[in-house]
Each structure stands twice: as structure tokens, then as C-alpha cells.
MDAnalysis code that builds the backbone (N, CA, C; Angstrom):
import MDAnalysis as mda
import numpy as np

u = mda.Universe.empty(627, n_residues=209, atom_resindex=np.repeat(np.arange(209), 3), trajectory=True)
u.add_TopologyAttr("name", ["N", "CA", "C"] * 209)
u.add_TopologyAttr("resid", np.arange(1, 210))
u.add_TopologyAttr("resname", ["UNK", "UNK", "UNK", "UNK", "UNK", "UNK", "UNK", "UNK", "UNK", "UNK", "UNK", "UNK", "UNK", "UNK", "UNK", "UNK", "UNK", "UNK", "UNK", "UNK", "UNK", "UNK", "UNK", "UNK", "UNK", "UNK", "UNK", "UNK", "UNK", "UNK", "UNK", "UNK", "UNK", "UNK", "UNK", "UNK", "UNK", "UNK", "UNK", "UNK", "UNK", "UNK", "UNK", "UNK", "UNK", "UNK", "UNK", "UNK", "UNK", "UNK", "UNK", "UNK", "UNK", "UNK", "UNK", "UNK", "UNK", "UNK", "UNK", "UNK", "UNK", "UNK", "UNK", "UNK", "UNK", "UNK", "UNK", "UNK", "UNK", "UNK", "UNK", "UNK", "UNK", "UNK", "UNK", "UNK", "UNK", "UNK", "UNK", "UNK", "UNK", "UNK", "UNK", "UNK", "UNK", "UNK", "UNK", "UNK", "UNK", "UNK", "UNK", "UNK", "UNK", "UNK", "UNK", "UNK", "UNK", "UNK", "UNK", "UNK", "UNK", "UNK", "UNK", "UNK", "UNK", "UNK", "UNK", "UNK", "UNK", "UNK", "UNK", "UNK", "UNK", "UNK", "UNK", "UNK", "UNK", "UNK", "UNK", "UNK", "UNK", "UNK", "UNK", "UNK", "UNK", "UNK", "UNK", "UNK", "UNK", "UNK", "UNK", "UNK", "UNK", "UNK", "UNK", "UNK", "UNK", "UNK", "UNK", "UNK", "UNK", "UNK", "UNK", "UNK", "UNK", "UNK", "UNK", "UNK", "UNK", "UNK", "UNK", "UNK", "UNK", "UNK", "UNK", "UNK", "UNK", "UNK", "UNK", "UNK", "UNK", "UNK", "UNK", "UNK", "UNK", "UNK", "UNK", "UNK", "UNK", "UNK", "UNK", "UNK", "UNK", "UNK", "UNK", "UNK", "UNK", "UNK", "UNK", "UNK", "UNK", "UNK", "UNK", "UNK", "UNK", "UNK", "UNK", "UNK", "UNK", "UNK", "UNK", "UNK", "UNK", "UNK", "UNK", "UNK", "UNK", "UNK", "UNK", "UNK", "UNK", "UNK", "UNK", "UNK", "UNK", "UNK", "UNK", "UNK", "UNK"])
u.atoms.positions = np.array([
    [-1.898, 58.949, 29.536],
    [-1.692, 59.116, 28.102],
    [-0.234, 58.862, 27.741],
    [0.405, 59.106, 29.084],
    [1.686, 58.901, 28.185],
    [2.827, 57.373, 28.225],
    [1.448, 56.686, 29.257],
    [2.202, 55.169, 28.770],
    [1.488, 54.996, 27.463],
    [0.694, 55.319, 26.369],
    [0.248, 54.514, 25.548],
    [0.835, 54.543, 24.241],
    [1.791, 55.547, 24.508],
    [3.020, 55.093, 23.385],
    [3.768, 53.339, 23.214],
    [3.913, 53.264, 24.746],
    [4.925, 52.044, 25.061],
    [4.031, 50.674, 25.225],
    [2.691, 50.886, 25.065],
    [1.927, 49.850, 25.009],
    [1.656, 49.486, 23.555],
    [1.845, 50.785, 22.774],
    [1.531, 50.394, 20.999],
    [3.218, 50.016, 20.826],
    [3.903, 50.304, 21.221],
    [5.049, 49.810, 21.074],
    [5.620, 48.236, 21.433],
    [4.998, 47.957, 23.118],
    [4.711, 46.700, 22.925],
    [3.980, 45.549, 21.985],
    [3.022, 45.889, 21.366],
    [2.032, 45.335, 20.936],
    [2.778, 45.063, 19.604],
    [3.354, 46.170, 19.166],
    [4.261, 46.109, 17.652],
    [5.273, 45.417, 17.873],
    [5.556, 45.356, 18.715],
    [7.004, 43.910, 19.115],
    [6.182, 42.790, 18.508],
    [5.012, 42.225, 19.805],
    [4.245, 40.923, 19.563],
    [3.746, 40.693, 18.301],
    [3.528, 41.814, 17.644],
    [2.993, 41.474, 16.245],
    [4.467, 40.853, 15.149],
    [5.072, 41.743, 15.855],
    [6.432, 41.428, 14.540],
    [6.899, 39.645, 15.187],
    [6.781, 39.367, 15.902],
    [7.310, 38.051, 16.365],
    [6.329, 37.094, 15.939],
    [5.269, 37.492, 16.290],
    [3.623, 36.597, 15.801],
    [4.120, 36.249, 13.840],
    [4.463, 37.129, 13.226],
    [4.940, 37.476, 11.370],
    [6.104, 36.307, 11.722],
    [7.121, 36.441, 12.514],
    [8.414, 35.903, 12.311],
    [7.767, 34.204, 12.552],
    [7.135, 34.150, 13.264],
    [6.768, 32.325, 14.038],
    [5.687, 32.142, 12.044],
    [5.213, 32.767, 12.068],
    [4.362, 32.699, 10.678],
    [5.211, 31.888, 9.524],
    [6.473, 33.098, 9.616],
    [7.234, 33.062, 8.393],
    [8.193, 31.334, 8.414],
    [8.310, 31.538, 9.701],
    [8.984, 30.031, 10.226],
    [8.251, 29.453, 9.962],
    [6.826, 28.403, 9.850],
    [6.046, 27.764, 10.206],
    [5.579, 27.694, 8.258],
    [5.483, 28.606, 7.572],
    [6.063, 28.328, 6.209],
    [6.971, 28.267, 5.504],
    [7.986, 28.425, 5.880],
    [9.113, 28.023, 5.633],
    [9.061, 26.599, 5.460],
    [8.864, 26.186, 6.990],
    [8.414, 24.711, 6.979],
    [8.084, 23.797, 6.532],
    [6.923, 24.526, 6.375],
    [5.638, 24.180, 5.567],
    [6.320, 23.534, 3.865],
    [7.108, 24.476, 3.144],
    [7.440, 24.488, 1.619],
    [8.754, 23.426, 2.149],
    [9.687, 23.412, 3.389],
    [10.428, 22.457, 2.904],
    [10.077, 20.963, 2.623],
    [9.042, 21.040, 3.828],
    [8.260, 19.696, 3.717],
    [7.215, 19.073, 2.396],
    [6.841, 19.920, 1.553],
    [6.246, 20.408, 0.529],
    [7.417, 19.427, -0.769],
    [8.337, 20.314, -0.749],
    [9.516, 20.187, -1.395],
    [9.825, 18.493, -0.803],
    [10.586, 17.801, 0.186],
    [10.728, 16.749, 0.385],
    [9.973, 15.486, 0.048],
    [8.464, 15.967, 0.330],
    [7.702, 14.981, -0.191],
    [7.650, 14.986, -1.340],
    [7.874, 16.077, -2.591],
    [7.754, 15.955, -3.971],
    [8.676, 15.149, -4.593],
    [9.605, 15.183, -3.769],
    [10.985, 14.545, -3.917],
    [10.893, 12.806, -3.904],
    [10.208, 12.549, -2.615],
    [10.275, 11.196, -2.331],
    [8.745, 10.760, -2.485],
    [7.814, 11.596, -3.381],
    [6.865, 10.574, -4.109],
    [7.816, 10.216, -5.725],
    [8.178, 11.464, -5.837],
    [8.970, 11.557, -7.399],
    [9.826, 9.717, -7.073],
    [10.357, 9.576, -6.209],
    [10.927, 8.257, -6.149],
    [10.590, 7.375, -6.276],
    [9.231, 7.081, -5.184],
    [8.403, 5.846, -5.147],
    [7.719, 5.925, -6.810],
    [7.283, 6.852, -7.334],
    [6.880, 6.611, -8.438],
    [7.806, 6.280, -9.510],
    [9.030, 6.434, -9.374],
    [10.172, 5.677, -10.440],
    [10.079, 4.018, -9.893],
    [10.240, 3.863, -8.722],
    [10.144, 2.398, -8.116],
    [8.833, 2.106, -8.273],
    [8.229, 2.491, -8.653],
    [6.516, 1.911, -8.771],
    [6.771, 1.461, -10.791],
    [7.411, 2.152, -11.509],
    [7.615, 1.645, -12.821],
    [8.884, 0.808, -12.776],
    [9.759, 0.753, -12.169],
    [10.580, -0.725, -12.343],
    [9.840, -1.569, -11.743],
    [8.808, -1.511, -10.821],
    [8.197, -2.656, -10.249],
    [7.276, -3.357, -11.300],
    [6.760, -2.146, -12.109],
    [6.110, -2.967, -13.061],
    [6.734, -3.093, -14.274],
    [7.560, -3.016, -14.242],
    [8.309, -3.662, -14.788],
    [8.836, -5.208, -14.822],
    [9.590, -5.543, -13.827],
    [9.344, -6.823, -12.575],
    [8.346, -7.553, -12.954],
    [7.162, -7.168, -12.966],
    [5.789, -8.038, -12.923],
    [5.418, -8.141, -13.740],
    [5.738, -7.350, -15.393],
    [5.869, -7.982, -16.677],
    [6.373, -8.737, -17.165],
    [7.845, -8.729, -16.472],
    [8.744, -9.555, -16.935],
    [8.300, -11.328, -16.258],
    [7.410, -11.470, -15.404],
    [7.169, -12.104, -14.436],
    [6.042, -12.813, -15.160],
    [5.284, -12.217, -15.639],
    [4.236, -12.563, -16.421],
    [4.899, -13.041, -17.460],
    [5.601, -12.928, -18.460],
    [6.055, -12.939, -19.497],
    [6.722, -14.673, -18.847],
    [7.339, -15.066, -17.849],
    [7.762, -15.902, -17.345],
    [6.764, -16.850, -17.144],
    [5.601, -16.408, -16.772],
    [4.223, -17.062, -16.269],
    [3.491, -17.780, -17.837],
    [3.519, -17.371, -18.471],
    [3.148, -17.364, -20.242],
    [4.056, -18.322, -20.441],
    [4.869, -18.536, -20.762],
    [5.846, -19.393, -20.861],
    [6.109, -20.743, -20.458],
    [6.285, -20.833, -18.886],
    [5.666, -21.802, -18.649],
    [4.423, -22.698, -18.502],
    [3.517, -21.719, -18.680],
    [2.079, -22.264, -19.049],
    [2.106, -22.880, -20.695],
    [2.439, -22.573, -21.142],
    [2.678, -22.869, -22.604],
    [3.310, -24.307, -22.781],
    [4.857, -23.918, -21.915],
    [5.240, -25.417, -22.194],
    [4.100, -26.549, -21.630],
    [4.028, -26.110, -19.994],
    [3.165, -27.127, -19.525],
    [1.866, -27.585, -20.375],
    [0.966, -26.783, -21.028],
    [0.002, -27.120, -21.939],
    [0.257, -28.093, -22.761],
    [0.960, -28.001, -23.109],
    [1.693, -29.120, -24.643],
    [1.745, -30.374, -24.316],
    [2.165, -30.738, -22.751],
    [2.317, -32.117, -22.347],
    [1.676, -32.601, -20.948],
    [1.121, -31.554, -20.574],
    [-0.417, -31.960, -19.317],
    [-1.840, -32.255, -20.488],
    [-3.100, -33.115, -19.341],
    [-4.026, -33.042, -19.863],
    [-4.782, -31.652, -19.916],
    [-5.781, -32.174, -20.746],
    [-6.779, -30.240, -20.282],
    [-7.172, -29.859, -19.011],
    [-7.372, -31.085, -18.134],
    [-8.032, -31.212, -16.569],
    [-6.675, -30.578, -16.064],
    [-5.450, -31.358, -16.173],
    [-4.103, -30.538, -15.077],
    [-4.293, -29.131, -15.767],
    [-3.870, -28.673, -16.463],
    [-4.134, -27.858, -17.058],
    [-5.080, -26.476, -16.541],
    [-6.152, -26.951, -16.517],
    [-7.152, -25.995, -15.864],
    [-7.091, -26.098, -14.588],
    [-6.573, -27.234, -13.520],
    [-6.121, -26.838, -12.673],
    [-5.267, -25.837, -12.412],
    [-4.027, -25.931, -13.385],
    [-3.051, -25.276, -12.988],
    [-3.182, -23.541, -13.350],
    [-4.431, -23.222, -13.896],
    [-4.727, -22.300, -14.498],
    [-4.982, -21.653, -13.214],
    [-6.512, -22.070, -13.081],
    [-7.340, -21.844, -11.546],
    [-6.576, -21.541, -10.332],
    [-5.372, -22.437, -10.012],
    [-4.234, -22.171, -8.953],
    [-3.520, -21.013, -8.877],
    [-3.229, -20.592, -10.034],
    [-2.451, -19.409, -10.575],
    [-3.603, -18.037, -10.473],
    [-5.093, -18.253, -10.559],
    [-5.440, -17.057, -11.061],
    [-6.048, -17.096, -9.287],
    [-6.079, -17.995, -8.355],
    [-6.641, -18.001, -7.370],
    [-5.076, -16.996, -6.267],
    [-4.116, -17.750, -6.960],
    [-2.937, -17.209, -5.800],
    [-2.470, -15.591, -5.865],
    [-3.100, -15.023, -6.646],
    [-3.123, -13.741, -6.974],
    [-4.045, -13.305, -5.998],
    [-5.576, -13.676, -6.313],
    [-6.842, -12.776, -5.566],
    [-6.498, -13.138, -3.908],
    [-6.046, -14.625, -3.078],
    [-5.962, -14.519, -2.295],
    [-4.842, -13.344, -1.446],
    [-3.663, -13.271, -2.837],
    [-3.032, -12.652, -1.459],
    [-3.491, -10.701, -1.943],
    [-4.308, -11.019, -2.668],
    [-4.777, -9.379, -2.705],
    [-5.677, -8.858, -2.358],
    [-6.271, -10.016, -1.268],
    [-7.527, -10.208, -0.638],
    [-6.776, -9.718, 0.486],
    [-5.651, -10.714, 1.393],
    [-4.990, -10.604, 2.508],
    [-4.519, -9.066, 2.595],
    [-3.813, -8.730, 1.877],
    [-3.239, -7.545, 1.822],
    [-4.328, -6.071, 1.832],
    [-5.060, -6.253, 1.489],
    [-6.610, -5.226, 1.023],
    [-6.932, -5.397, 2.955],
    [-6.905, -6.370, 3.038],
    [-7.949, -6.204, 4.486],
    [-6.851, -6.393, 5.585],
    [-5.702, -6.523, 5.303],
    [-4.448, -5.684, 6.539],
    [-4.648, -4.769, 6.508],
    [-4.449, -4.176, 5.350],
    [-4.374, -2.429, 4.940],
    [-5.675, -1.568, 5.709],
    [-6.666, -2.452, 5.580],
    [-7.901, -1.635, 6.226],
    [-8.131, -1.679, 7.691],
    [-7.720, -3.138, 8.288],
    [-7.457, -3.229, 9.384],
    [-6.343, -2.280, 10.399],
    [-5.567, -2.074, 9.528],
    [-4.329, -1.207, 10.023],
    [-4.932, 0.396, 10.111],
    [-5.519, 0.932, 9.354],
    [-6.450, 2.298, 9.318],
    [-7.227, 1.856, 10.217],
    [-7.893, 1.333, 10.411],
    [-9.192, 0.975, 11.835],
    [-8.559, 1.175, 12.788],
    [-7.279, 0.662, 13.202],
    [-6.573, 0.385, 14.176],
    [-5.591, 2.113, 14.824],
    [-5.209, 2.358, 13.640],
    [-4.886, 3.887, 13.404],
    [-6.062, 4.399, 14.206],
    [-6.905, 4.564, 13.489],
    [-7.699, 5.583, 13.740],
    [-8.714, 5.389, 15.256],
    [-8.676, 4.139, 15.538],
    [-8.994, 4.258, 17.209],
    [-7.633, 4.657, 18.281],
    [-6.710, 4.265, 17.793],
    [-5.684, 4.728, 18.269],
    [-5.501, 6.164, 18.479],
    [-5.763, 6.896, 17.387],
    [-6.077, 8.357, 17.178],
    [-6.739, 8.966, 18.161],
    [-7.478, 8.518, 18.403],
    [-9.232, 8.789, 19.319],
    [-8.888, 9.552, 20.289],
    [-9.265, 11.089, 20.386],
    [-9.121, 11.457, 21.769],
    [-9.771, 11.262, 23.063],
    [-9.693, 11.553, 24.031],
    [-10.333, 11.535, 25.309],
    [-11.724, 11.718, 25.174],
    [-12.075, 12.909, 24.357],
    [-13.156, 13.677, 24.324],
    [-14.461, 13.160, 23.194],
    [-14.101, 12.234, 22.315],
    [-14.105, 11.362, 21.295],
    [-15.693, 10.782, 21.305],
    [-16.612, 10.623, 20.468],
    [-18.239, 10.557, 20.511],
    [-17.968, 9.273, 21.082],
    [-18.923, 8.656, 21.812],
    [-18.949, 6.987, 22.349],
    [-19.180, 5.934, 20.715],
    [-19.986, 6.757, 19.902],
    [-20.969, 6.264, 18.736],
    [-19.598, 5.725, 17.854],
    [-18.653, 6.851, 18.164],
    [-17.644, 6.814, 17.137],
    [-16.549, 5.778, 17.040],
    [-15.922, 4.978, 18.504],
    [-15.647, 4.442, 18.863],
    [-16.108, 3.236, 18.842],
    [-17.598, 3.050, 18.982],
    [-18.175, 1.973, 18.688],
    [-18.022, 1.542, 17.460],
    [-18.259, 2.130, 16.518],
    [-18.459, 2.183, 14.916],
    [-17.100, 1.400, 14.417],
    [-15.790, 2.273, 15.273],
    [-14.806, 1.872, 14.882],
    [-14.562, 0.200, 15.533],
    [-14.676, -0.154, 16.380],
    [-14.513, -1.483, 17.009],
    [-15.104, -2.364, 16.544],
    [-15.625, -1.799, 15.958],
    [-17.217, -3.160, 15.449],
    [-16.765, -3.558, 13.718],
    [-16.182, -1.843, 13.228],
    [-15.160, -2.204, 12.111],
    [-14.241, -3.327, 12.075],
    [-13.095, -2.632, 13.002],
    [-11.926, -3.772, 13.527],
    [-12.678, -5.190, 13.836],
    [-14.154, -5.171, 14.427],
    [-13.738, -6.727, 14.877],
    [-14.561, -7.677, 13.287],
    [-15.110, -7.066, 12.804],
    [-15.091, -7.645, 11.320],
    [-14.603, -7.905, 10.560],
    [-13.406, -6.904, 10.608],
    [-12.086, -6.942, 9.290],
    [-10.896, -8.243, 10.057],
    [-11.122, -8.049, 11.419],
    [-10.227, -9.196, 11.965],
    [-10.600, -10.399, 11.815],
    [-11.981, -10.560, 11.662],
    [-12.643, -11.905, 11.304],
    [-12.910, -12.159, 9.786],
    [-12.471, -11.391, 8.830],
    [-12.306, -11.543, 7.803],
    [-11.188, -11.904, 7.211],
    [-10.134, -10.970, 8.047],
    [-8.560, -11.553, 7.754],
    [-8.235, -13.188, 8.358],
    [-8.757, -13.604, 9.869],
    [-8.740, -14.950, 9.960],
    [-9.198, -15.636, 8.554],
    [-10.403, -15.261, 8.002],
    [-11.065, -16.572, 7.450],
    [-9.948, -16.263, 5.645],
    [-9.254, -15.020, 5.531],
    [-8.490, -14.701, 4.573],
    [-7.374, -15.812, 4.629],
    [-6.891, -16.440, 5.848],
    [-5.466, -16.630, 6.372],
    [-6.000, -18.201, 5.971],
    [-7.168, -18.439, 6.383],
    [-7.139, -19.695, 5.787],
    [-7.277, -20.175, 4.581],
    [-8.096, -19.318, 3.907],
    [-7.826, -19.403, 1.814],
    [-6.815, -19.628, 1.287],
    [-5.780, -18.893, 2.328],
    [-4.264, -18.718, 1.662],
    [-3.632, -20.111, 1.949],
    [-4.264, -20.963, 3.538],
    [-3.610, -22.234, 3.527],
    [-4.129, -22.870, 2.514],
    [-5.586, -22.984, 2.748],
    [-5.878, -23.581, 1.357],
    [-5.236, -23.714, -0.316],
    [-4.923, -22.669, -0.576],
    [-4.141, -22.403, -2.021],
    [-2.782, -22.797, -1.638],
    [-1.977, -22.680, -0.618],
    [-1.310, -23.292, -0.022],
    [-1.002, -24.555, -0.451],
    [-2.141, -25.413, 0.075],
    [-2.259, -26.931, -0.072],
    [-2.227, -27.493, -1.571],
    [-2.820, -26.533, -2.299],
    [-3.288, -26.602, -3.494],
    [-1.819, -26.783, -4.386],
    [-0.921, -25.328, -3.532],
    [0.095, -25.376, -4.566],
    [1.047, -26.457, -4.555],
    [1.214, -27.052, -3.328],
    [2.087, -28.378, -3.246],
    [1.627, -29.361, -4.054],
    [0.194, -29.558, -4.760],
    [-0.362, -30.728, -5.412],
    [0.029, -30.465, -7.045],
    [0.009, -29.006, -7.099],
    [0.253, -28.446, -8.544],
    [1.522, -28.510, -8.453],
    [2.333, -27.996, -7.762],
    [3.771, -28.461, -7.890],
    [4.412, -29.637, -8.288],
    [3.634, -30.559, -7.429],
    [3.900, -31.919, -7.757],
    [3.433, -32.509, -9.659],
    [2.432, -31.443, -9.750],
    [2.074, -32.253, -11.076],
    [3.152, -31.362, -12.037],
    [3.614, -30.598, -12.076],
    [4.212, -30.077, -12.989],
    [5.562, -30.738, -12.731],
    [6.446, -31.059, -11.477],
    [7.691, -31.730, -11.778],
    [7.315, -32.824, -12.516],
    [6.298, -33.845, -12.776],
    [6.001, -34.461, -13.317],
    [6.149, -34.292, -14.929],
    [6.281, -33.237, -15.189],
    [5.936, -32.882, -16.796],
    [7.252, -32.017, -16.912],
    [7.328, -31.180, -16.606],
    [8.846, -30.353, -16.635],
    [10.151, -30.721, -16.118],
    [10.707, -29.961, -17.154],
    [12.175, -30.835, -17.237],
    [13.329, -29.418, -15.558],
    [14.199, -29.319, -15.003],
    [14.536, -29.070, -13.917],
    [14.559, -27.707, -14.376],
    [15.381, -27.208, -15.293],
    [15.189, -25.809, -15.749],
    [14.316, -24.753, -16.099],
    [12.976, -25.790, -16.587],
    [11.681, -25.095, -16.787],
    [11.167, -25.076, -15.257],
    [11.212, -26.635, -14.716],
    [10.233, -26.627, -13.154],
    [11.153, -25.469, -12.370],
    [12.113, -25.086, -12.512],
    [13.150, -23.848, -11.515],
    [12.181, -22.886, -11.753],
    [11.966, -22.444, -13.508],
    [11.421, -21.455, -13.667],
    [9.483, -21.122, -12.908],
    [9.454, -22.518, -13.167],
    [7.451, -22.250, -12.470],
    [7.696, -21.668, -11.107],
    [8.693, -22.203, -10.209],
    [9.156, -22.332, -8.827],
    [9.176, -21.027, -8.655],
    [9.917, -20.152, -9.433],
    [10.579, -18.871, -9.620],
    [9.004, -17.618, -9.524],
    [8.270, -17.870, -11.042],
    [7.501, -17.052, -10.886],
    [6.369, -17.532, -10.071],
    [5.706, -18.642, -9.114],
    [5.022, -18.403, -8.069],
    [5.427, -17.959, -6.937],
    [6.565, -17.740, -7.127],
    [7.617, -16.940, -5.825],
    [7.365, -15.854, -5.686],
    [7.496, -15.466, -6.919],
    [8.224, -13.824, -7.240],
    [6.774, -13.264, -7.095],
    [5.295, -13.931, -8.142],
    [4.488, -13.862, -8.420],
    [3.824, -12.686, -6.707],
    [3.899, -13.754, -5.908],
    [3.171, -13.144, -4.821],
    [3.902, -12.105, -3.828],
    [5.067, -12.225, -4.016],
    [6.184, -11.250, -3.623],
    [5.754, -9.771, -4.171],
    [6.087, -9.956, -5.766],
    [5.535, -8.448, -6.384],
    [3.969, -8.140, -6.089],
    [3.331, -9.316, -5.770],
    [2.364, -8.331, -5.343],
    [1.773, -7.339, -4.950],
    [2.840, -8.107, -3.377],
    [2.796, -7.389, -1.696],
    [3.529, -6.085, -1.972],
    [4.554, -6.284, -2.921],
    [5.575, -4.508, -3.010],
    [4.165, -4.313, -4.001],
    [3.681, -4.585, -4.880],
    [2.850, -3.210, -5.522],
    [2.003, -2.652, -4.711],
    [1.432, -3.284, -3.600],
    [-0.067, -2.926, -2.811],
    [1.411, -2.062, -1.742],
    [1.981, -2.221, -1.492],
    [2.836, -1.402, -0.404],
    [2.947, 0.076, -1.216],
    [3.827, 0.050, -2.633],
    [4.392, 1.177, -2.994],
    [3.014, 2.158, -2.989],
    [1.602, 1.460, -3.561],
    [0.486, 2.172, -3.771],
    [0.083, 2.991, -2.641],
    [0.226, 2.124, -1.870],
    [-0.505, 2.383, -0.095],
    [0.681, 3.763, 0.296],
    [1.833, 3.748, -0.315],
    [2.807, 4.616, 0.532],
    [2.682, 6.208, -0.567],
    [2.329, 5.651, -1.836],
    [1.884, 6.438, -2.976],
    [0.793, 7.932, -2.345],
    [-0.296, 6.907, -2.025],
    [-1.564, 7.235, -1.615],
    [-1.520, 8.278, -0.654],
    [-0.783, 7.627, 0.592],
    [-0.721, 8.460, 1.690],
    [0.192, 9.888, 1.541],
    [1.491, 9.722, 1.190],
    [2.334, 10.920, 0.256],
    [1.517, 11.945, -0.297],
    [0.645, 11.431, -0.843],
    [-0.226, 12.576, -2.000],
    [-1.054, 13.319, -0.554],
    [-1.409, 12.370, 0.109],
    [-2.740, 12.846, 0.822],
    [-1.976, 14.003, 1.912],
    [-0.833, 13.791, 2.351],
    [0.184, 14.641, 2.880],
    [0.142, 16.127, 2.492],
    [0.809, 15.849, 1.042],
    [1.128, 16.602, 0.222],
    [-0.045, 17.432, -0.021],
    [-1.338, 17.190, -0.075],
    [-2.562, 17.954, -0.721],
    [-2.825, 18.543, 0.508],
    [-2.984, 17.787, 2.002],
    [-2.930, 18.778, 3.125],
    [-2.172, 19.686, 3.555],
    [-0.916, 19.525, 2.929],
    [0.350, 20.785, 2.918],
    [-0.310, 21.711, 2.216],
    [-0.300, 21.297, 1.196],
    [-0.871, 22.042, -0.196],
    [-1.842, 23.619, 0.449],
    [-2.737, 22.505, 0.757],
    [-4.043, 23.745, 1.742],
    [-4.075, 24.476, 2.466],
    [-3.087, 24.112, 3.501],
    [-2.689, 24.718, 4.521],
    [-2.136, 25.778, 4.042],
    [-0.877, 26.323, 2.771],
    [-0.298, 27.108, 2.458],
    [-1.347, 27.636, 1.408],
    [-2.379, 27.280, 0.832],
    [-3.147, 28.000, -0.066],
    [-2.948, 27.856, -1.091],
    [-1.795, 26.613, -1.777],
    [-1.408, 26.537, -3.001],
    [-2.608, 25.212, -3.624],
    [-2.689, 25.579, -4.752],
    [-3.234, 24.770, -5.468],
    [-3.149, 23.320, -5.826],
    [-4.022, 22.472, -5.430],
    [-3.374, 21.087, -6.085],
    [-2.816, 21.085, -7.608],
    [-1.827, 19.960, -7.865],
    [-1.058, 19.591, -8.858],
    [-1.384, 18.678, -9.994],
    [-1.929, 17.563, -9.201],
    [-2.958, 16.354, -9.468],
    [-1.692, 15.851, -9.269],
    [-0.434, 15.450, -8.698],
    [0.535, 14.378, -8.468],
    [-0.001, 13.997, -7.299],
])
């Protein structure tokens, strides 16, 4: 009887240290909480100058379509339309099925030891579809590719060096801002998804940010 003072006494140590690793481990928890609020708060300021960028880009795109209209036929014309509305979907095609490929790839990577066979399968059979989709993606893009050197050519034909700079400019920029909008989104996305699993873990309520 009279060790069982020093055994409740032990036990009240382990408990108070078990509280302290707790208190640490939320602590944590809220700085990380706090950091990410911080650096979605960012990407989402850079997600509105970006579209910003891609208005102004458009607004560039309008413009030179305009001039070019005035002194192409209707046929160049609707070519050059079609080229423009095609070089968008391809590279947001490419980018859509990296992005998914890259999660496939993640997530077998992930895979533990212990891991269903079914599950693994499921996932490989994913990956080897999305990889054969991105090949046949890679070639659309040569294709439009090819396309754009022919449209290029027809518009130096019609535009004077300052306007043809400018077409040059926004099919540049055009597919450039793309790739940053599908990035900032993708980095958007994942942040939140962070953030909402922090969220839970500490018992706090989502925000909807």
C-alpha cells in the first residue's frame, strides 16, 4: 500500500507530459494554420494580377483580330480564328492530364507495403491511360504547332511589323498565362485542402477560403 502513492505520482508525471506533447503538437498545428492563411492570402492576390495579365492579353487578342479582319479574306480569317480558339484547349488539355498524371503517380508512390493488390492495379491502369493520353495530347500540340507557323505566315502577310510583334506577343503570352493560371489553381486547391485538414484535426470550423 505504500508504494501506491508513488505510482499515482508517477502516472501524474506521464499525464502532465502526455498535456505538454498535446499542447506542442497544437501549437503547431495553429502555426501552420496561420502560415498557410498567409500564403494562400498571396497566391490569391497573384491569382488576380494574373487575371489581370490575361485580360489585358485578350484585350491584345481583340485587337489584332480586328485589324487582321479588315484586310484577310473570311477563309484566313476563320482560320485564324479556329487556330487561336484550338491553341487554348490544346494546352489546357496538356496541362489537365499532367496534373492528373502527376496525382496517379503521387499516389502509387504513396502506396504502402501493406496496400490492397486491387488498389494498385486500379492505379497503374490509371497511369497507363493518362500516359497514353498525354502522348496522343503532345501530338495535337505539334499539330497546332504546325498550324501556327502557316498562320503566322499569313498574317506577316497582312500586318504591318508593329501589329505582327503584337500577334507574336499575345500567342506567346497567350499560352504562357495559361500554364501559370492552371499552376496558381492547382497550388490554390491543394493549400485549401491542407488547410481544411488542419482545420479538423484542431476541431475548428471550415472558413470556405
Amino acid at each position: 500500500m505504500k508504494e501506491l502513492p508513488e505510482v499515482a505520482e508517477g502516472s501524474s508525471e506521464e499525464e502532465e507530459e502526455e498535456e505538454e506533447v498535446d499542447r506542442e503538437l497544437v501549437e503547431k498545428k495553429l502555426q501552420l494554420v496561420e502560415s498557410l492563411s498567409r500564403k494562400l492570402a498571396v497566391l490569391r492576390e497573384a491569382q488576380r494580377g494574373l487575371q489581370e495579365d490575361i485580360s489585358a492579353n485578350g484585350a491584345l487578342g481583340e485587337e489584332v483580330a480586328a485589324q487582321l479582319q479588315a484586310l484577310c479574306t473570311p477563309g484566313e480569317f476563320d482560320k485564324y480564328r479556329l487556330f487561336v480558339g484550338d491553341l487554348d484547349k490544346v494546352v489546357n488539355l496538356l496541362l489537365s492530364l499532367s496534373g492528373r498524371l502527376a496525382r496517379v503517380e503521387n499516389a502509387l508512390s504513396g502506396l504502402g507495403p501493406h496496400a490492397a493488390a486491387e488498389d494498385e492495379l486500379a492505379l497503374r491502369e490509371k497511369q497507363r491511360l493518362l500516359a497514353a493520353q498525354l502522348e496522343d495530347a503532345k501530338e495535337l500540340r505539334e499539330h497546332v504547332g504546325r498550324r501556327e507557323e502557316a498562320v503566322g505566315a499569313m498574317v506577316a502577310r497582312y500586318l504591318p511589323p508593329e501589329q505582327l510583334q503584337d500577334y507574336r506577343h499575345f500567342v506567346k503570352m497567350k499560352s504562357a498565362l495559361t500554364a501559370e493560371q492552371r499552376e496558381l489553381e492547382e497550388k490554390i486547391k491543394l493549400g485549401q485542402e491542407q488547410l481544411r485538414c488542419l482545420r479538423e484535426s484542431l476541431g475548428q470550423a471550415p472558413t470556405g477560403h
